[in-house]
C-alpha positions, -999 to +999 in steps of 0.1 A: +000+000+000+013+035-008+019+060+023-007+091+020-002+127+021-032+134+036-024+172+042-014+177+005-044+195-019-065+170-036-088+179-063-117+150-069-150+154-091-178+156-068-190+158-036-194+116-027-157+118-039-149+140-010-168+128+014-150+090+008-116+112+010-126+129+045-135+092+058-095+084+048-086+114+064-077+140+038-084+175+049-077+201+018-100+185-007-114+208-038-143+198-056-150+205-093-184+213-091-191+225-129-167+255-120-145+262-149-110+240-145-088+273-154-103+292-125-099+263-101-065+258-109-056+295-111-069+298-071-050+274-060-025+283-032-002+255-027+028+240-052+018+204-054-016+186-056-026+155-059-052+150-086-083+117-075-103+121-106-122+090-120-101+059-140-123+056-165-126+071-203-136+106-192-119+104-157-087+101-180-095+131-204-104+157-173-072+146-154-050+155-188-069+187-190-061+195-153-027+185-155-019+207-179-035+234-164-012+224-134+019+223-152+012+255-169+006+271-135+039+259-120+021+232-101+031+201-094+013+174-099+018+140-075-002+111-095+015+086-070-015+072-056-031+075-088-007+055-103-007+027-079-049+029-082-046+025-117-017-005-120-026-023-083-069-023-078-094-026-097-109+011-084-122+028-115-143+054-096-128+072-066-161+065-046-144+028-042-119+038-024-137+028+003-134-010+001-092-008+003-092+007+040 
């Protein structure tokens, strides 16, 4: 299992995906909320955030966008646990995080 920064920014979809995340512990959590991605991104205050969008088709397409955004905004972007979600569970949607803790 991969150690969590749970004090680092996290940016998820909705508002199920951040309640799951407060469960685990997380405390900076931003939710998309049909709020442009540029403005989200450009009001962030930190310089590394972890990015807990879905695994699937879309999830894939909105993380691209937002990592971009990211990169183009000098923030870093930690896809650690992301990574391990993706090549070690089956977890497609982060609502199933859940069922690993």
């Amino acid at each position: 299992m991969i150690d969590l920064e749970k004090e680092k920014a996290v940016i998820v979809e909705g508002i199920k995906d951040k309640r799951v995340l407060e469960e685990l512990g997380f405390k900076n959590i931003i939710t998309l909320n049909g709020k442009p991605l540029f403005k989200i991104i450009e009001e962030l205050n930190c310089k590394e955030i972890i990015l807990l969008v879905d695994l699937d088709k879309e999830g894939r397409k909105l993380y691209s966008k937002l990592k971009s955004l990211c990169n183009r905004n000098g923030i870093k972007v930690d896809n650690r646990f992301r990574n391990y979600l993706f090549k070690e569970t089956k977890i497609r949607q982060i609502e199933g995080l859940k069922s690993l803790f």
